[in-house]
C-alpha positions as CSV (number, residue, x, y, z in Angstrom):
1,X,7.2,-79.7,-2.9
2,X,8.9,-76.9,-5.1
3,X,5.2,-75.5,-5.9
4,X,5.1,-75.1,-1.7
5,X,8.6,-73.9,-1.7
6,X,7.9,-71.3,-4.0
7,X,4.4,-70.3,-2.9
8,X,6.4,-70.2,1.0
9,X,9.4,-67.9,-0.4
10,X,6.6,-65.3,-1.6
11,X,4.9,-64.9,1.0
12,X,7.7,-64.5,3.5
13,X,8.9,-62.5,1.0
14,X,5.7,-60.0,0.8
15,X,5.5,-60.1,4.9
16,X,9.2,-58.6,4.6
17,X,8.3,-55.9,1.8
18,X,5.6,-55.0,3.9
19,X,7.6,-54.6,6.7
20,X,9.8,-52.2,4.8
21,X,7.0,-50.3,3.7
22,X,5.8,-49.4,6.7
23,X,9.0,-48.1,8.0
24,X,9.6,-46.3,5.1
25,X,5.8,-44.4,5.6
26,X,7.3,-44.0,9.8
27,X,10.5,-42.3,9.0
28,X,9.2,-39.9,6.0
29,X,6.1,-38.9,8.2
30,X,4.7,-35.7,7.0
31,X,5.5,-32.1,9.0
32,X,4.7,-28.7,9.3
33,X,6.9,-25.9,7.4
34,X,7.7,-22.7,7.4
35,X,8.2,-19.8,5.6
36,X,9.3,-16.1,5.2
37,X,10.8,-15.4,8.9
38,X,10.8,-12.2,10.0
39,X,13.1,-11.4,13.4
40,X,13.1,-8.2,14.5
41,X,11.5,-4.8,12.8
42,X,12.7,-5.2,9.3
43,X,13.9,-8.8,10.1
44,X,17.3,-7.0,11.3
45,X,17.4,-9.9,14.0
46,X,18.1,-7.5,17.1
47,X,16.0,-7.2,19.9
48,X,16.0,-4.2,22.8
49,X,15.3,-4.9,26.3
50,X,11.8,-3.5,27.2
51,X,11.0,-2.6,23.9
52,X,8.4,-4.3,21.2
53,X,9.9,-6.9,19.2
54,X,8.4,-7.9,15.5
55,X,8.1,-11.5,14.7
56,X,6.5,-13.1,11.1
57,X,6.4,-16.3,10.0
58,X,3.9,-18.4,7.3
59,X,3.2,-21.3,8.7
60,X,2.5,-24.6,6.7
61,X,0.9,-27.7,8.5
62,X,1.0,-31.5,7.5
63,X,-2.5,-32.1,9.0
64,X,-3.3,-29.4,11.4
65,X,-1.5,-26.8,13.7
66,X,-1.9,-27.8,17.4
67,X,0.2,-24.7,18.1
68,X,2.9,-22.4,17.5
69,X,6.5,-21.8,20.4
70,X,9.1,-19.2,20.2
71,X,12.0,-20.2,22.8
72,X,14.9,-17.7,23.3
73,X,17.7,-19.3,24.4
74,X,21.0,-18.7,25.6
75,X,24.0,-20.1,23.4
76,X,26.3,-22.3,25.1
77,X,29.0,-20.9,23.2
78,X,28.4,-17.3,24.8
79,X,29.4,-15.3,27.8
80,X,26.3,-14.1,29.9
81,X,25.6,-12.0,32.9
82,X,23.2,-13.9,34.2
83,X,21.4,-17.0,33.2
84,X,17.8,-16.1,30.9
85,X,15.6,-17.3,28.5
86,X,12.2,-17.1,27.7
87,X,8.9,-18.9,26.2
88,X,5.5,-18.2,24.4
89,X,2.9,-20.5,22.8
90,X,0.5,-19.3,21.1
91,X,-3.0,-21.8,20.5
92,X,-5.0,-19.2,18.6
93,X,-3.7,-21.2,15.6
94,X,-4.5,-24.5,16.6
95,X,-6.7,-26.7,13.8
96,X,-6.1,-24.2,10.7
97,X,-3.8,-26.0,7.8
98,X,-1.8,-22.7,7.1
99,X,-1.4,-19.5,9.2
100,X,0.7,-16.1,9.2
101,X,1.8,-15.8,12.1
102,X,2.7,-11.8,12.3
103,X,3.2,-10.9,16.7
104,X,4.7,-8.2,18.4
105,X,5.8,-8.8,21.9
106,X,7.7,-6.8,24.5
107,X,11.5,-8.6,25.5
108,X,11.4,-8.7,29.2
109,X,12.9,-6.1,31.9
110,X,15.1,-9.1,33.2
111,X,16.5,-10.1,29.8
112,X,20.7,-10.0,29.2
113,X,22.6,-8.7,26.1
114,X,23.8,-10.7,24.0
115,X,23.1,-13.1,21.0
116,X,20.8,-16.0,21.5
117,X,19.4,-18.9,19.3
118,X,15.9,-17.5,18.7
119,X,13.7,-21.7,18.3
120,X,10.5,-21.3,16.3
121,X,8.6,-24.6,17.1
122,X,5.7,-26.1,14.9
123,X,3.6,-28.4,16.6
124,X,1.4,-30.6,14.4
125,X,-1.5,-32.2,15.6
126,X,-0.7,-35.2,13.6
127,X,2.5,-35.7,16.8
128,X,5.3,-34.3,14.8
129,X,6.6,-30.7,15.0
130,X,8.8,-28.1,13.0
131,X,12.1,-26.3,14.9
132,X,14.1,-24.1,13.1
133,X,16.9,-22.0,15.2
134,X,17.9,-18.7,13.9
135,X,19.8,-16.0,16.2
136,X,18.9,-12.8,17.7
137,X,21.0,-10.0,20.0
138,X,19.4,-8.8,22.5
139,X,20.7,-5.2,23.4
140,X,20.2,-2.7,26.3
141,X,18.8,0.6,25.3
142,X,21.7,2.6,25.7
143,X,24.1,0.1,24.1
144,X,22.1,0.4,20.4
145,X,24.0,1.1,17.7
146,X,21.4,3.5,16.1
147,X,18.4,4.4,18.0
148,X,16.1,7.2,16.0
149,X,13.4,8.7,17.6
150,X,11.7,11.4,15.9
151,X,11.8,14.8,17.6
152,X,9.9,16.6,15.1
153,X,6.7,15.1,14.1
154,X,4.9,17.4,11.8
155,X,1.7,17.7,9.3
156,X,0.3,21.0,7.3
157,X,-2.5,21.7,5.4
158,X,-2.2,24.8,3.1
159,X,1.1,25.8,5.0
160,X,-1.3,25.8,8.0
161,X,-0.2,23.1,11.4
162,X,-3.0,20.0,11.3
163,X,-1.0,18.5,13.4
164,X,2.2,19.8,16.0
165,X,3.2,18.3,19.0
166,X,1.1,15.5,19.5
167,X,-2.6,16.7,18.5
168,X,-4.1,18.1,15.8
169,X,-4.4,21.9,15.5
170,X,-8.0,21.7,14.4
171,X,-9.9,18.6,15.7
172,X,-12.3,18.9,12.3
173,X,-10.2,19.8,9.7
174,X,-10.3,17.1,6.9
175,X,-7.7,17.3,3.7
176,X,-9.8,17.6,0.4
177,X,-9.0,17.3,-3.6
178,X,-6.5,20.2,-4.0
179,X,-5.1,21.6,-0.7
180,X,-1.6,21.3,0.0
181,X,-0.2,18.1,2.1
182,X,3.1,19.0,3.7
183,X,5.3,17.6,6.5
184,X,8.3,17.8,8.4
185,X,10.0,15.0,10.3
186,X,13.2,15.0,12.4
187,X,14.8,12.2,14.0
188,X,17.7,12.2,16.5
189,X,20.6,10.2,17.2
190,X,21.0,8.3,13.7
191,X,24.2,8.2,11.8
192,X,26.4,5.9,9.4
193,X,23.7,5.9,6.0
194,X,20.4,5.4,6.1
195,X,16.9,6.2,3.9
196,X,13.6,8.4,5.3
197,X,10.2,7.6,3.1
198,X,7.2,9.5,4.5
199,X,3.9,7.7,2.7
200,X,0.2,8.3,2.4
201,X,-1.6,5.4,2.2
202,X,-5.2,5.2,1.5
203,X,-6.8,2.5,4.6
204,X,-8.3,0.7,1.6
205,X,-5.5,-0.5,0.7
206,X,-4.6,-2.6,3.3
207,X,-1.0,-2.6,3.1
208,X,0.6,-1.6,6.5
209,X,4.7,-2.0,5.6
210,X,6.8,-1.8,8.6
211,X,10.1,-0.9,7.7
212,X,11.2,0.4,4.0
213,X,11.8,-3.3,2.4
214,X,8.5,-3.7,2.9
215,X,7.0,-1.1,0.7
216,X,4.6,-2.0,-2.1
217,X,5.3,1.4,-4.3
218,X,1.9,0.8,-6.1
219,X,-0.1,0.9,-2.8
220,X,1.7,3.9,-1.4
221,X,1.5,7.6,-2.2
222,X,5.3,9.1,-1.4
223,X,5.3,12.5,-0.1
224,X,9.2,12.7,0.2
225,X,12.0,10.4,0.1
226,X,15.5,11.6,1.7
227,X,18.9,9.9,2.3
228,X,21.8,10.8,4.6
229,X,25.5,9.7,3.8
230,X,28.9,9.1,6.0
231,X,27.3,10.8,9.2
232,X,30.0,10.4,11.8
233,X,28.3,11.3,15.1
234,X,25.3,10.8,16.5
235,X,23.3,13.2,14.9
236,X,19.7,14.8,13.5
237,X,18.5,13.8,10.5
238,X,15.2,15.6,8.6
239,X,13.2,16.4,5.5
240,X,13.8,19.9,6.6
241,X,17.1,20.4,8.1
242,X,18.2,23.6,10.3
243,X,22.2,24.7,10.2
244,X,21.1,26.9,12.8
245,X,20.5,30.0,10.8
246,X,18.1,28.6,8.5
247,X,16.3,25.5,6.7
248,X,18.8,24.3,4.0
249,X,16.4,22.1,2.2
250,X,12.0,23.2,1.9
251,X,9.7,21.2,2.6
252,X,7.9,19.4,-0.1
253,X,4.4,19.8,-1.5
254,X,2.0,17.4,-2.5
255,X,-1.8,18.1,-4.1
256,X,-4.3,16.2,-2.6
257,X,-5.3,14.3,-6.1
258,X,-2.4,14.7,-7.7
259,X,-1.5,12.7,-11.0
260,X,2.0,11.9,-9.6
261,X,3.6,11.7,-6.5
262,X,7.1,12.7,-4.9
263,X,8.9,9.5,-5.3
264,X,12.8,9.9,-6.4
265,X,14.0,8.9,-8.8
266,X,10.4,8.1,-10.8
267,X,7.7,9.8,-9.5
268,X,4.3,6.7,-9.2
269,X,1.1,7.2,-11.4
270,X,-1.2,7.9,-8.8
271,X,-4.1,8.1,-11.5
272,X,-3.1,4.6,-12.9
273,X,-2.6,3.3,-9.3
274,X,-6.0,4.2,-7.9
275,X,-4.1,6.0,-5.2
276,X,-6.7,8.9,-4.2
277,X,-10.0,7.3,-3.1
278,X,-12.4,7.9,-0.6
279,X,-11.4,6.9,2.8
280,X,-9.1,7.8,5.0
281,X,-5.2,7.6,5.2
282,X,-2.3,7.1,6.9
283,X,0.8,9.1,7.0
284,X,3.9,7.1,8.0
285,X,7.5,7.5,8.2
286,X,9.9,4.5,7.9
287,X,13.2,5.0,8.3
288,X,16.2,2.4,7.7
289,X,19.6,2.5,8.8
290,X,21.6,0.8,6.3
291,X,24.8,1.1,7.9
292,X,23.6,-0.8,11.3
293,X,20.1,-2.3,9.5
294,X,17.8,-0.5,12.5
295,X,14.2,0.4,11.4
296,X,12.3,2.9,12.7
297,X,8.4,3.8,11.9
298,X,6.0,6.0,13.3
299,X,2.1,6.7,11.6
300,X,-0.5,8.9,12.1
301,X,-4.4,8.4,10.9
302,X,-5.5,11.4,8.9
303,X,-8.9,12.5,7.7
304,X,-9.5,12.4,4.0
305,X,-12.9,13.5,2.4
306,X,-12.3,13.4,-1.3
């Protein structure tokens, strides 16, 4: 009888740790994660009504992505004109273990200021899912703090235009090992502090930063770097400024092929970097405003034949 006893106790008491065990396995079910969130251009976590809004995220499955949400959503604890929200799935990502998930969308005419909880959802195809809720504000144009828009857009060869007002002065012209690369860039209505970088960057590369934090110094070639400081008003800001009379600051040079570049305060080692290659370019301007963290960029393709 105790030999039964005994043999009965273990296996009501196996049934039991079996029973534990497979709750245990239920409630620590494996799910997605994520990583390096992005909201906004420069991850400054605004948003502009009608306008293009940046969103990056690396996505991490526990068995495979069935698909990836984004729900903007009004705060209960917030004052609205009107009631809003809005939705997007993506499925392109469905059955891949890990995914970057870099979009640019455009906020809707009919959205509302104010702040929202921006809900990024993982769905797993495995039946669990991922939500992490971060917060975005949602602004009219007009109501930006900061809003630059560049007014002067400008590229030289040899002190000649390549390229003024929106086309290029000479629809064949390529830059070669020794001309002169020179540029000047004005943007209106900026002001507090904030930091201009115009770059060349060879397309072989593959590095397309889109604000200044984003900048890998050893992929880029920088033409000119420029800062502004305790600007009161709404104001212009350029590489080449005008007091009205005349430029108060030339414009930089550069040699196509150059051993260093115009970077402030150490010039890059162009030669060490592998900077000047065959292929062609891009010339971009990223601008951030450090006072009200707004991001501007704006990039031109450029022939190279070195």
């Amino acid at each position: 009888m105790k030999t039964t006893k005994l043999i009965l106790a273990s296996v009501f008491a196996a049934i039991a740790f079996t029973g534990c065990s497979n709750d245990d396995s239920e409630q620590t079910q494996a799910i997605p994660a994520i990583d390096k969130i992005e909201l906004g251009l420069g991850n400054n976590e605004t948003a502009t009504i009608g306008e293009d809004f940046h969103f990056n995220a690396e996505v991490t499955a526990a068995d495979k992505i069935k698909n990836v949400q984004v729900k903007i959503v009004q705060k209960s604890t917030e004052t609205y004109s009107k009631a809003w929200s809005h939705e997007i799935t993506w499925t392109q990502y469905a059955d891949a273990k890990n995914a970057t998930v870099h979009k640019h969308f455009d906020i809707p005419e009919d959205a509302v200021e104010g702040k929202y909880d921006f809900i990024i959802i993982i769905n797993d195809q495995n039946g669990s899912k991922l939500e992490v809720t971060k917060t975005i504000t949602i602004y009219k144009l007009e109501n930006i703090p900061v809003n630059p828009v560049a007014s002067v857009f400008t590229l030289f060869i040899n002190d000649s235009f390549m390229y003024r007002k929106g086309k290029f002065s000479d629809a064949n012209a390529k830059y070669k090992n020794n001309d002169i690369f020179s540029s000047q860039v004005t943007l209106e209505g900026i002001k507090g502090d904030g930091i201009m970088y115009l770059l060349l960057i060879n397309k072989n590369a593959k590095h397309n930063p889109e604000s200044v934090d984003q900048i890998d110094f050893k992929k880029v070639i920088v033409y000119d770097v420029i800062e502004h400081k305790n600007v009161a008003d709404a104001s212009q800001f350029s590489n080449v400024p005008w007091d009205g009379v005349k430029f108060t600051r030339e414009k930089p040079n550069l040699i196509i092929g150059a051993a260093k570049d115009n970077n402030a305060p150490v010039q890059q080692d162009l030669i060490a970097n592998k900077s000047w290659t065959t292929g062609d370019y891009t010339f971009l301007v990223l601008y951030k405003n450090t006072t009200y963290n707004i991001n501007f960029s704006q990039s031109i393709d450029l022939p190279f034949a070195l």
